[in-house]
Structures are given as C-alpha cells and as structure tokens.
C-alpha positions as CSV (number, residue, x, y, z in Angstrom):
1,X,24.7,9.6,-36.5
2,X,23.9,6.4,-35.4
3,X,20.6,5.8,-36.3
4,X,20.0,2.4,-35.6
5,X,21.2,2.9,-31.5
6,X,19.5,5.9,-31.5
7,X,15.9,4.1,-32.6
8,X,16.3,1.6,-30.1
9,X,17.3,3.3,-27.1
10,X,14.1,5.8,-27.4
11,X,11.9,2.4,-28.1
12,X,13.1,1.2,-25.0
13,X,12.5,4.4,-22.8
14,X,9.1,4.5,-24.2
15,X,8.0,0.9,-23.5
16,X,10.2,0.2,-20.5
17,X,10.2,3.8,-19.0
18,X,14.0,3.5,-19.1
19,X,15.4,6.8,-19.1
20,X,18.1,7.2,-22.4
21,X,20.8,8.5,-20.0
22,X,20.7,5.2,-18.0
23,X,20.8,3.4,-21.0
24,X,23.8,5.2,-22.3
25,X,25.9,4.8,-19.5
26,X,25.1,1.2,-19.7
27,X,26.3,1.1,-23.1
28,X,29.5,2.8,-22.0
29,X,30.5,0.5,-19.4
30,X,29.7,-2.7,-21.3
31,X,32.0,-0.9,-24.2
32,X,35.0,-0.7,-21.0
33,X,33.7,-4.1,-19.9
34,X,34.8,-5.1,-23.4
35,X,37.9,-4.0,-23.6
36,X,38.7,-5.2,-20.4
37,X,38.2,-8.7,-21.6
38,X,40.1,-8.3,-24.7
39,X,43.0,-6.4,-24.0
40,X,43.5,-8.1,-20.2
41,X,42.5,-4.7,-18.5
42,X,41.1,-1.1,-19.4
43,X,42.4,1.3,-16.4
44,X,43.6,3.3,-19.7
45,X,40.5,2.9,-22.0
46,X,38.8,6.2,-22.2
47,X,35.1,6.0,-23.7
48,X,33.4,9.5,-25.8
49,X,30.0,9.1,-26.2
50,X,27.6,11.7,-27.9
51,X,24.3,11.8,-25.6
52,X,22.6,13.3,-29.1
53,X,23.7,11.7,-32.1
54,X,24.5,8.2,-29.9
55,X,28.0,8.1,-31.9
56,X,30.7,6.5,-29.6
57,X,34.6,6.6,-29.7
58,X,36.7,4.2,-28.0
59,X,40.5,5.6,-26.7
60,X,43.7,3.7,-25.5
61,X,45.9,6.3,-23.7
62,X,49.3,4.8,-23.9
63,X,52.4,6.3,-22.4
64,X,55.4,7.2,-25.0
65,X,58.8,5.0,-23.4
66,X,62.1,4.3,-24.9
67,X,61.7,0.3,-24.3
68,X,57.8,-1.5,-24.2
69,X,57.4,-3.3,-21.4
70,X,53.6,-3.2,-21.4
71,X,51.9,-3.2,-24.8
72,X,48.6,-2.3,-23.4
73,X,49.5,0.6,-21.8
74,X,53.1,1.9,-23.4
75,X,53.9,2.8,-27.3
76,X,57.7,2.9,-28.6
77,X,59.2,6.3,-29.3
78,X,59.3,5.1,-32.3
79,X,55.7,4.3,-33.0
80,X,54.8,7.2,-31.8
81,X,56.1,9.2,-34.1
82,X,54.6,7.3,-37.1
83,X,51.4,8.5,-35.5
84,X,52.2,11.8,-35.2
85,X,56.2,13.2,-35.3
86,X,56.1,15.3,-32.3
87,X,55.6,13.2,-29.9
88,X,58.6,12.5,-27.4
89,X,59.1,10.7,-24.0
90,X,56.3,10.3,-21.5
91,X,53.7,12.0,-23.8
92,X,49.8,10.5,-24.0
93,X,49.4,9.1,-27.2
94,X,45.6,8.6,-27.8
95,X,45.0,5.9,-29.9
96,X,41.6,4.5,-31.8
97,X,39.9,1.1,-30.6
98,X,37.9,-0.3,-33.1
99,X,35.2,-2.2,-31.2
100,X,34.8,-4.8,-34.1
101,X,37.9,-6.3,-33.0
102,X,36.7,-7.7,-30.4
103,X,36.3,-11.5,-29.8
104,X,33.6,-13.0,-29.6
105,X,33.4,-13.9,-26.3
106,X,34.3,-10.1,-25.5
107,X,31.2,-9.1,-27.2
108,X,29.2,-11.4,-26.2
109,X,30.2,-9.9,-22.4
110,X,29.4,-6.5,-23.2
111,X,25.8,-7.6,-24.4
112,X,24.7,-9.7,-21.6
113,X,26.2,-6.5,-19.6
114,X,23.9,-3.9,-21.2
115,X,20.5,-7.2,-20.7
116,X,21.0,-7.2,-17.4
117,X,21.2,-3.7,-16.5
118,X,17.8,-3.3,-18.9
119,X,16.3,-6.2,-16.5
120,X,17.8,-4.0,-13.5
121,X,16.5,-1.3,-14.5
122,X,13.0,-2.3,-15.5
123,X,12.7,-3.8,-12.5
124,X,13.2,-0.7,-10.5
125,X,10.7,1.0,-12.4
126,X,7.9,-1.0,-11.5
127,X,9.4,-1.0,-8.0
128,X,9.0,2.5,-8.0
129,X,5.8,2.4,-9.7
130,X,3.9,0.4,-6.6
131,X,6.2,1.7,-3.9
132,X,4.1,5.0,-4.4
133,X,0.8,2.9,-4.1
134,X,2.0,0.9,-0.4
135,X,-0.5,2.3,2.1
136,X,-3.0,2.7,-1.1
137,X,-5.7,1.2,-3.0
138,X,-5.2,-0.7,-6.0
139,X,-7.5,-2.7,-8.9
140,X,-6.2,-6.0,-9.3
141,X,-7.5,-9.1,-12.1
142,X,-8.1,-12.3,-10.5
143,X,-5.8,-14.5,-13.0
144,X,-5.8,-18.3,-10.7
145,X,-5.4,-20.0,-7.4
146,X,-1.9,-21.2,-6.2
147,X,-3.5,-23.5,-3.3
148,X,-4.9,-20.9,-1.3
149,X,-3.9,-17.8,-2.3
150,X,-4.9,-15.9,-5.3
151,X,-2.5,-14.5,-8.2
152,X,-3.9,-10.9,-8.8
153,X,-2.6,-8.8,-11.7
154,X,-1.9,-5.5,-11.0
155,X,-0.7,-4.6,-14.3
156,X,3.0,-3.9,-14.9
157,X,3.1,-6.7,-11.8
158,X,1.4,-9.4,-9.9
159,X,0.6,-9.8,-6.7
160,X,-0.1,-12.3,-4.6
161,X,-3.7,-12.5,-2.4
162,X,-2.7,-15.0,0.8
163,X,-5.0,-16.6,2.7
164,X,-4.7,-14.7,5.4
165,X,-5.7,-11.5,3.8
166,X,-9.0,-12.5,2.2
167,X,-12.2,-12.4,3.7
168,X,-13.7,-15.5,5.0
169,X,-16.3,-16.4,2.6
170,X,-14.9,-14.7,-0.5
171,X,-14.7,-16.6,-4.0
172,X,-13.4,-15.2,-6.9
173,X,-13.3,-15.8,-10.4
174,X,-10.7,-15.6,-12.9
175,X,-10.7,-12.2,-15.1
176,X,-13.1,-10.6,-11.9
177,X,-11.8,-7.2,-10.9
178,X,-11.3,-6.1,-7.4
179,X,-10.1,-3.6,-5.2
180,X,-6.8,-4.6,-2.8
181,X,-5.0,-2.5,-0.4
182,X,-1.1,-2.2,-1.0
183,X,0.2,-3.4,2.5
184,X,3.9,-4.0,1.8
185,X,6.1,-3.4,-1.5
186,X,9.7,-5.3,-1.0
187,X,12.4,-5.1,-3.7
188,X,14.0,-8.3,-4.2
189,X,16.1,-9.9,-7.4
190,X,12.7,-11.2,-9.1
191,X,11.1,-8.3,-8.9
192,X,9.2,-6.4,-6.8
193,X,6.6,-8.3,-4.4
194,X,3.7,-6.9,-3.3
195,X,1.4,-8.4,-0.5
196,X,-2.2,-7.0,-0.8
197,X,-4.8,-7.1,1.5
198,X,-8.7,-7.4,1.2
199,X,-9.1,-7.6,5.5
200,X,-7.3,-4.4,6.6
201,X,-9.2,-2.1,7.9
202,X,-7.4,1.4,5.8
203,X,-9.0,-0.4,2.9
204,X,-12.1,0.7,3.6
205,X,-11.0,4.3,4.6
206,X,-8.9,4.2,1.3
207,X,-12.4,3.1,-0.7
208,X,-14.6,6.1,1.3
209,X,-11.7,8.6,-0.1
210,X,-12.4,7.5,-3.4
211,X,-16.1,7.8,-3.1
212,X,-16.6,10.8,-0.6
213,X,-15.6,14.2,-1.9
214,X,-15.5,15.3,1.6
215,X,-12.9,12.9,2.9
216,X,-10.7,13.1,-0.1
217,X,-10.3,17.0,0.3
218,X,-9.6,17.0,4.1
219,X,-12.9,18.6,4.8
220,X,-14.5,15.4,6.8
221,X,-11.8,13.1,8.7
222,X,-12.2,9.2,9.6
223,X,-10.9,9.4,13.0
224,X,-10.7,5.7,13.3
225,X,-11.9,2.7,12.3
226,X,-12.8,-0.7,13.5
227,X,-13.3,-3.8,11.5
228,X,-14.5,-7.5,11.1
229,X,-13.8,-8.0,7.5
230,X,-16.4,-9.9,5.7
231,X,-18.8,-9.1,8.3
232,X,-19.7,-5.3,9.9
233,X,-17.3,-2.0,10.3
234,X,-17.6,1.0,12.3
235,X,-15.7,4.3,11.2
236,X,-15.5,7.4,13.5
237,X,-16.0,10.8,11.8
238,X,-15.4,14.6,11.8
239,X,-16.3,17.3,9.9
240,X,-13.7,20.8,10.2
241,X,-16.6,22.4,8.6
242,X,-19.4,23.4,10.5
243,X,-21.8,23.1,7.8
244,X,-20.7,19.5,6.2
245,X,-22.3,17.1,8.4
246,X,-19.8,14.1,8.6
247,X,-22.1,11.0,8.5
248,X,-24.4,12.6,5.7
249,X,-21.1,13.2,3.5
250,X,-20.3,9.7,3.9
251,X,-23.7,8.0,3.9
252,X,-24.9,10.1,0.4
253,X,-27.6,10.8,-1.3
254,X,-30.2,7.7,-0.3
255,X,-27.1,6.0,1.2
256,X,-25.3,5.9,-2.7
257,X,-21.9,6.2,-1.4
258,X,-21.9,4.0,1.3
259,X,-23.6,1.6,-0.8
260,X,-21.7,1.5,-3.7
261,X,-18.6,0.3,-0.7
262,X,-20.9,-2.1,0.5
263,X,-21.0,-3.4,-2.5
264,X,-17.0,-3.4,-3.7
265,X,-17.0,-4.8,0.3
266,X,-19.5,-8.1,-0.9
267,X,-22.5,-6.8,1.7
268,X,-20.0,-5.9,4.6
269,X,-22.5,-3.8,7.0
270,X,-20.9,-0.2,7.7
271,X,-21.7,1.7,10.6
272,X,-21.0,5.8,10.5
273,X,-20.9,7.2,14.0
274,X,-19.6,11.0,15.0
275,X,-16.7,11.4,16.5
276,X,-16.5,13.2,19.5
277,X,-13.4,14.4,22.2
278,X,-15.4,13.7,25.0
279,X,-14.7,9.6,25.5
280,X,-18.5,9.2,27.1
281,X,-19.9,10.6,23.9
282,X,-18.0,8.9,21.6
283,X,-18.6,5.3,23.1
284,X,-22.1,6.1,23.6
285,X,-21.8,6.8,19.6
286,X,-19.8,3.6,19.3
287,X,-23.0,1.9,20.7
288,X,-25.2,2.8,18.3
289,X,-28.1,1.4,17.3
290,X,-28.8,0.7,21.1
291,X,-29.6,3.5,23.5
292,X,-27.4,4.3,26.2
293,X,-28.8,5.4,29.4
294,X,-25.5,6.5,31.2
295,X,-21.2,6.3,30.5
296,X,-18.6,6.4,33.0
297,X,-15.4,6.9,31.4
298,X,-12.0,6.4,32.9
299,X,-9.5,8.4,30.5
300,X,-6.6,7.4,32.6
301,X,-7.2,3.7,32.8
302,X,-8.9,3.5,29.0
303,X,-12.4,1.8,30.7
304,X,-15.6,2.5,30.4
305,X,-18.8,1.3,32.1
306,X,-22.1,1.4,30.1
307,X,-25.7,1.1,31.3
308,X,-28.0,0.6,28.8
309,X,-31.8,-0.5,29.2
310,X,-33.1,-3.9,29.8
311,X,-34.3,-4.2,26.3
312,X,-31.4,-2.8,25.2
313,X,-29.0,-4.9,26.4
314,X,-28.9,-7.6,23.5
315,X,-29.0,-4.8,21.0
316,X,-25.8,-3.1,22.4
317,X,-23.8,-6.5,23.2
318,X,-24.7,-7.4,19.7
319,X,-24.5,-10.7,18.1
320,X,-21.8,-12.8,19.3
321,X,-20.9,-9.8,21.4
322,X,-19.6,-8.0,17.8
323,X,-21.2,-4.7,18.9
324,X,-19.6,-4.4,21.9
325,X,-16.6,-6.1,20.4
326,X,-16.2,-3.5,17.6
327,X,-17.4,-0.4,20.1
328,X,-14.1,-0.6,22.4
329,X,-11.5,-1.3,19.4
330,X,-13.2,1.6,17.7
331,X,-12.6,4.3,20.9
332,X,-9.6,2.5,22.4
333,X,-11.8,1.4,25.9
334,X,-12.5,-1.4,27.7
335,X,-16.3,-1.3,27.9
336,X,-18.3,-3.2,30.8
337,X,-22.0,-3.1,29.8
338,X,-24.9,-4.2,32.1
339,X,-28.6,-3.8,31.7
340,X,-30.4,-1.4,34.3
341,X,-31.3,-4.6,36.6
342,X,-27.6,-5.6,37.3
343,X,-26.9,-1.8,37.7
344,X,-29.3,-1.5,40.3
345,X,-28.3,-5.2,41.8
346,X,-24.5,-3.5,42.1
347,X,-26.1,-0.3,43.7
348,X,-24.8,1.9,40.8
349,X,-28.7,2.8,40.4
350,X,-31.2,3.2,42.7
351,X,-34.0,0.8,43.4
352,X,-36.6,2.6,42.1
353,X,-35.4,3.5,38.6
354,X,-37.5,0.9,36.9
355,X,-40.3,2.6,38.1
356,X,-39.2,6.1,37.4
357,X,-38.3,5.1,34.4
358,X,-41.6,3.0,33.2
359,X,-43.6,5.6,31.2
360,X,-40.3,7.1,29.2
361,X,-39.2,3.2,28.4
362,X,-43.1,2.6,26.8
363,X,-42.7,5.6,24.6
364,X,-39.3,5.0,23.1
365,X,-40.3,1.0,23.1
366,X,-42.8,2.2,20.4
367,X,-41.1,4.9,18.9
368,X,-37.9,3.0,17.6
369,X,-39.6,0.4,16.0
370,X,-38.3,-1.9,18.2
371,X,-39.0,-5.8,17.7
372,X,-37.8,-8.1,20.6
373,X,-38.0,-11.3,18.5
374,X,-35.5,-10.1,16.5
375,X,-32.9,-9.9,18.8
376,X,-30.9,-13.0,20.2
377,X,-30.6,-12.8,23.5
378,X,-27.0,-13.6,25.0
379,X,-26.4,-16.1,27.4
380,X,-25.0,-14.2,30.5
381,X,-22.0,-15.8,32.2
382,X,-19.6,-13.6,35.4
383,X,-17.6,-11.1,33.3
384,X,-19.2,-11.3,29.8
385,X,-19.8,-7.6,29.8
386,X,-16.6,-6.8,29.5
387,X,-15.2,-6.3,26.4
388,X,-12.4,-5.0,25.1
C-alpha cells in the first residue's frame, strides 16, 4: 500500500473538500503526461491505479514485429520471447514503466500537472460553495478600503463592497461584521468573484426570513417591496393563514423583530402594510400613515388618483415626496395625489364637502395625535402630485 499517497490525498479532501476520485484521476493523467514527455508520446501507455490501496502500475503495450521500426511502440520477436517464450508475431507485449526513470524535467511536468488541477479544483469548490448563496444573504468581515469600495471576507472567499452598493452614509470598520446580499457569483481564472450588495431591496426580505418564523415557513408572504436604502422601506404582506396576522408576524413582540432589522439596517425606517388584490386598497395601504379619503384606480393604465385631506396632504406626499415616491414603486401605479381643495377646484368633489366633512375632520384631527408643526409642508408646483 502506498501509505504516504494515501495520507495525503485524504488530507487534501478534508481541508480542500477535494474529492479523492478527482484527485486520482489527476494523478493518473500527470503519470501519462509523464510519459508522454519522456518517451516522445503515450498513445500506448496504459495506467492501473488501485482507488483503495493508492498503488499504481505504469504499462507500455508494444506490438511483437519481425524488424523495430518504432521502439516506443514495437518489441523484436526476439525480445519478446526473453520476456516470455510464447509470444509470436503481432502479439501485445505488456511491459513495466518504472516511473523513476523519468527525467527530471518529465517529473517536474507531472507535478505542476497534478498543482494545477488541485488550484482548479479548489477553486470550483468555493465556486460552488457561494453559487448556492447568489440571490442570498451572507455575513461578511470588513478587512480594508480599496478607494472606495470595501474588501469583505466571506470566509473561504472575499468579496468586494463597490460604491455603488453601499448605503449613503455608511462607515465601516475593519474586523466589523455585516450582513450583504449575494447579487452575482462569476467563475473566472482567479477565482470566484462575488459582488455583494447592502442597497438591494431582497436584502431586507432575505433579513425578515431570517428573523420571522412566519415568512421563512411560507406561512406569511412579502408581496413586494420598495426601498430607499439608508433611508425608509415599505414591504407588502400576506398571510395564507387566516389566523397569522401578516404585519403582527413581522413587526413581533413590542416591535423585536423588526427592530432587531432596523438595527442590522443602521436605523433604516420600515414600513409593514397588508397586501391586498384590490389595487385601491393596496395603495391606500401604501399611503399609510396618512388617511386616504378616496382611490380611483386604473388597472389597465397602472394609475391611480388619491384624495387625501387637507391636513393630510403633506403627511401622504411625505418628505421630499419619499411617501408617495415609495407608495407607487411599492404597487406598481402612478399615483396623482391632491388635497380635498384641488379635488373640489377640478370638480372631482363637490363644493360643499368641506363643510360636510367639518365635524368628522375635528374628531380624527384629535384622535391621531396629529401635530401640524411637524410636518414640512411641500412647495406645490403644476404636476408635483404625480408620482411614479
């Protein structure tokens, strides 16, 4: 047996993850590799390997002829029968290689052979490995910053953080561990490169899989999800269980789930809203915290157009218009929203709504809490309700 082969091919599957039988059959063709450089060619080398014992057995195959014209791949009558004395003309004579004859320039072949196909192969291992992880979350260590972007380590391989995929704002320090979602895994000579991400939005659906029971078992679905990185997110929601309530999975006992993605997400706000078929609904949801007084929905054209109260108005645009801005990429509409006033200056309310209206206004004035100095209120140009 050969021991010493034998030791350090099962070393090398268990730190490389190198299967043996790939191993071997690197061994083998380096062996014919070998050959081929000493002897000029190897079409009649023949290679018998025990997969158990790792013993080996190198073979010339030489055809028996009355006059040798090829010494690599014919043997004399003559010869032949030294070897064995019933051998006759056009008979296979096997005969023993001895690998230490080799040069050294042969050998030196074979080994660089068997390196490289160890690189190869331990390269597509840790292909492999992250190629299961694209579309997924990983946990990377911050190790520098090349310019801009940010070496992260992801283990068996780094990765690289580009500028475009962090969040504005976002400092890290080396040795700091963060969460990164696997956008792209490519295969090249080097190794495998992976692009993370800590802007797309499936990173925070990823991160509410890992924290919500609910949404990693199917029960509660995030129907889709809109995001500023950095800054706010709405995610839609559905439970296909009448008694889970969707937002309650996700928001947790005293909001502890959401929080605890909040934090991983450096403060990002995270809004949970139902999810509902009916496209009035579901922007009306969209538009949440500010009350909606009526949605006209156009399924066909994909627009929507929102009255919402005079004192709503700011609270639904939102600041900067992000609201609004976050509303319509959520549920796929183009949203025009205008305060009761312009609704009634365009005629798509009557006159006196205001004043039907007054008393139920007061109450849920003072009911929500509401504070008007806390709201900025937008600057109003021709068109600026429209968002999309």
């Amino acid at each position: 047996m050969n021991t010493e082969l034998l030791e350090a091919l099962t070393l090398l599957e268990k730190e490389k993850d190198i299967s043996k039988e790939t191993l071997l059959d690197a061994i083998e063709n380096s062996l014919i590799n070998a050959c081929k450089n000493h002897f000029g060619k190897a079409d009649n080398i023949k290679v018998t390997m025990n997969r158990e014992t790792c013993e080996y057995q190198l073979t010339q195959e030489k055809t028996v002829v009355e006059d040798v014209e090829d010494n690599v791949e014919q043997i004399s009558l003559e010869d032949a029968k030294k070897i064995d004395g019933r051998y006759e003309l056009g008979d296979i004579v096997q005969i023993p290689v001895e690998s230490k004859s080799f040069g050294r320039i042969a050998t030196q072949n074979a080994k660089n052979l068997i390196l490289q196909k160890i690189r190869e192969e331990e390269r597509k291992v840790v292909y492999d490995q992250y190629f299961e992880k694209e579309k997924d979350i990983v946990t990377g260590i911050v190790q520098r910053y090349v310019g801009r972007n940010v070496s992260i380590n992801l283990g068996k391989a780094d990765a690289m953080l580009t500028e475009n995929e962090q969040v504005k704002g976002e400092v890290f320090q080396p040795t700091e561990r963060i969460k990164l979602y696997v956008v792209e895994v490519k295969n090249t000579t080097k190794g495998p490169k992976i692009l993370v991400s800590r802007t797309h939005p499936e990173l925070v659906k990823r991160l509410f899989e890992a924290e919500v029971t609910e949404v990693r078992d199917g029960i509660v679905e995030i129907k889709s999800i809109a995001r500023e990185a950095g800054s706010r997110s709405k995610i839609a929601v559905w439970s296909n269980d009448i008694d889970v309530d969707p937002v309650g999975a996700c928001v947790g006992m005293n909001g502890a789930r959401v929080n605890a993605i909040v934090n991983e997400l450096r403060g990002e706000k995270i809004d949970i809203i139902n999810w509902s078929d009916n496209p009035g609904i579901l922007i009306e949801n969209a538009l949440s915290p500010a009350k909606v007084i009526s949605v006209a929905a156009d399924p066909d054209d994909k627009t929507a157009s929102v009255i919402v109260p005079d004192y709503q108005l700011s609270l639904a645009i939102g600041k900067e218009g992000q609201n609004a801005r976050l509303a319509a990429r959520l549920t796929g509409y183009k949203i025009d929203i205008k305060s009761e006033t312009q609704a009634i200056e365009s005629g798509e309310l009557p006159e006196n709504y205001l004043e039907l209206m007054e008393g139920v206004y007061e109450e849920e004035y003072y009911e929500d809490g509401y504070e008007e100095e806390n709201v900025e209120e937008p600057v109003f140009e021709e068109g600026c309700g429209d968002v999309e």
